[in-house]
Steps between C-alpha positions, in 0.01 A plus 500: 500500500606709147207430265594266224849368735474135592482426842855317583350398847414123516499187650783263361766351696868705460717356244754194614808661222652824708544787261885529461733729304369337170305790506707699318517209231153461472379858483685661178608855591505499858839457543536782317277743733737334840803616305357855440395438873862417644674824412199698565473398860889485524488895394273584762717352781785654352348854539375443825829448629622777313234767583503395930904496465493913387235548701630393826900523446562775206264735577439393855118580435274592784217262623251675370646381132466126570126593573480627142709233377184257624249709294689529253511125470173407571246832377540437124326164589207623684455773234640467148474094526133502471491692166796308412324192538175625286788662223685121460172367500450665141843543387702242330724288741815464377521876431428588864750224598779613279414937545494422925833343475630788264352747735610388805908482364407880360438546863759342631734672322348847579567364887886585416381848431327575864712722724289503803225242695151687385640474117577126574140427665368658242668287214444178733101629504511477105728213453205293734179668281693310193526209708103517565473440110762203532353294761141454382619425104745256698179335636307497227801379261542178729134423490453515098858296495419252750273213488228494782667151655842680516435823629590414883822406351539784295446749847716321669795497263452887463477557880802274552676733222387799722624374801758435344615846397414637852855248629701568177461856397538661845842302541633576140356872566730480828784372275465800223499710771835412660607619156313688336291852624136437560461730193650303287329165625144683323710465190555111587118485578369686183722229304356285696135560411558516127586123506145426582400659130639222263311213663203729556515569108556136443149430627230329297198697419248610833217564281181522759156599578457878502287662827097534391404842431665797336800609603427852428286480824779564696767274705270604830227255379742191399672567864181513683364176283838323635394567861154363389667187359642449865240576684250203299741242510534294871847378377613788394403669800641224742877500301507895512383523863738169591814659348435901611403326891832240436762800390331729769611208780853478363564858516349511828801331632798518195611788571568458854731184418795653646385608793325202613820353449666745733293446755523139528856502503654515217721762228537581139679201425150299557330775348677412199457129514124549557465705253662232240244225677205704399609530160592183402215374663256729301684331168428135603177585563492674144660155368251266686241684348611429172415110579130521647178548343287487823257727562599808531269612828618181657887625421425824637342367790821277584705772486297749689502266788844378442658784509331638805581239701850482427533881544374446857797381652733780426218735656474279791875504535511900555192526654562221770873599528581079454703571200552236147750333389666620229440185281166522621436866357673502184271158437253660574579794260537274212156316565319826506696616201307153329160556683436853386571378151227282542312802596583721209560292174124337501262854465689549200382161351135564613529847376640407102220205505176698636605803278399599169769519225365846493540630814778357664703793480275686700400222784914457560538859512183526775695227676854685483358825616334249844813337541699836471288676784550230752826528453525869568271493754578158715836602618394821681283265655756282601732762619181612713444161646884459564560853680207434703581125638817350336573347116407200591131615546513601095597170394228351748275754315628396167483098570142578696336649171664243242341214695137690469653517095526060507132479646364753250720301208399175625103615518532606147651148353264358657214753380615535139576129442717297680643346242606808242805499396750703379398440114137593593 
């Protein structure tokens, strides 16, 4: 445990009044940091669709570039996000808030500029190392905003916003596109990201704890003593570990959607369909989350197992060559959509309540940088298991290891206090 942090683990019962959307009543200037949020995640879709559309129909890239295009997205988080995180741990908030957001439309706009894949990766590689600056301030913003009872709440409204903007932007990206160049839909994007400043600016004051030591020591010793905070904390550890092992067991399988699809049977159409399941399950599960304080272990533990039970019977289906019904699947979808938010929203609660005010920044960005490397790394393994035997055998893999994820969850609510909720 962080000398001089209060333990939040303990033994009272979980409150009887759900957290609801009164959060963003109760807590002044949080509403503010979800409507900096909303464009900011909308911008990134928007790009995304933007970037893959020249990549694969303009330029008619070769495969090698959608390699890059990977790194490019994930790198900056395994190596500029852990100095990030030690930098926004000393820096004021709102200014890295507001310059990320400024930075990222700068880069946006330079996007318009690129006449050729490597100059694109390359802009996509910087437009993510702002990002790295972005997403731990984001974290620590919500956690000096938000009261300790409302913070499950407060995850899940800002996960349901970002699952949000993974349905909506892609679609109105799709609709620019059928009139506009990709080009010109960086332009929209940039735009885009500068409406996140005035409610970032609009923010009440983040004053907090600076880092011990000198900061003339060097940003090596503040990364390393983030690593350190990790490593003494159980909860900490078990919430890092439990969302880097739960991301790793999505991607073992997520990528291989479609083709498990194909081989049971059915086309594009379904694709589609399942597709929209997944995602408007993940948002339910977002807006569930928004009403429970239970402890978060217990949460993640439910939809560990949850999840990889349901996930079963699509694996079973290819694998046994029975088949599902099409109802059957796409409920299916939806309910794993809701499990795996279950599985995701909770470490950040245990995370902003066993974490220092002054060294947030860095534990989120040590947890980004986890979460980032199981997802570049689980879907070769998936594609490995899936060449070898069949996609079915990835989701099997996928379901397997998020039902060792509930025991280990379950252990720990148990271990750290049964009772703990999501308020400490």
């Amino acid at each position: 445990m962080i000398p001089g942090h209060r333990p939040s683990w303990s033994s009272k019962r979980c409150r009887s009044d759900p957290v609801r959307l009164e959060v963003l009543r109760r807590n002044r200037g949080f509403g503010r940091l979800i409507a900096g949020q909303i464009p900011s995640d909308a911008a990134d879709w928007l790009a995304y669709v933007a970037m893959t559309t020249l990549l694969a129909f303009e330029w008619q890239a070769p495969t090698v570039a959608f390699a890059w295009f990977a790194v490019a997205l994930g790198a900056p988080y395994l190596t500029v996000g852990l100095v990030a995180g030690a930098l926004v741990d000393r820096l004021p908030l709102k200014a890295v808030l507001v310059g990320s957001n400024l930075a990222r439309a700068l880069v946006f706009a330079a996007m318009t500029l690129a006449q050729d894949w490597v100059t694109l990766l390359v802009l996509l590689a910087v437009g993510q190392s702002v990002d790295s600056f972005f997403s731990p301030a984001k974290q620590a913003a919500l956690q000096g905003l938000v009261r300790r009872e409302d913070r499950m709440g407060a995850n899940g409204i800002s996960y349901a916003i970002n699952q949000t903007s993974k349905i909506a932007a892609p679609a109105a990206g799709g609709a620019l596109l059928a009139v506009l160049e990709p080009g010109a839909v960086f332009w929209v994007t940039a735009a885009v990201s500068l409406l996140a400043v005035p409610p970032l600016l609009a923010l009440p004051g983040l004053e907090r704890k600076a880092p011990k030591g000198d900061a003339t020591l060097g940003i090596a010793r503040d990364v390393a003593e983030g690593l350190r905070i990790v490593g003494r904390s159980v909860p900490l550890r078990l919430a890092l570990g439990l969302t880097a092992a739960g991301f790793f067991s999505i991607f073992l399988y997520d990528t291989l959607i479609a083709p498990l699809l194909r081989d049971i049977g059915f086309d594009e159409v379904v694709m589609g369909w399942t597709m929209a399941a997944v995602g408007g399950g993940g948002v339910l599960g977002a807006l569930l989350m928004t009403r429970l304080t239970a402890q978060p272990f217990r949460l993640i533990a439910f939809g560990a197992i949850g999840s990889g039970l349901l996930l079963m019977a699509p694996a079973l289906a290819e694998l046994t060559g029975r088949g599902i019904d099409l109802a059957v699947l796409l409920g299916v979808f939806v309910l794993a959509g809701i499990t795996s938010s279950a599985m995701l929203v909770p470490p950040r609660v245990v995370i902003q309540n066993e974490t220092d005010e002054s060294a947030i920044a860095r534990v989120s960005s040590v947890m980004e940088a986890a979460n980032m490397l199981a997802l570049l790394t689980a879907p070769f393994v998936g594609a490995w298991l899936a060449g070898a035997i069949s996609s079915g055998a990835a989701f099997v893999a996928g379901a397997a290891l998020k039902l060792v994820l509930g025991v280990v969850a379950l252990r720990a609510a148990m271990r750290l206090g049964g009772g703990q909720t999501a308020e400490g």
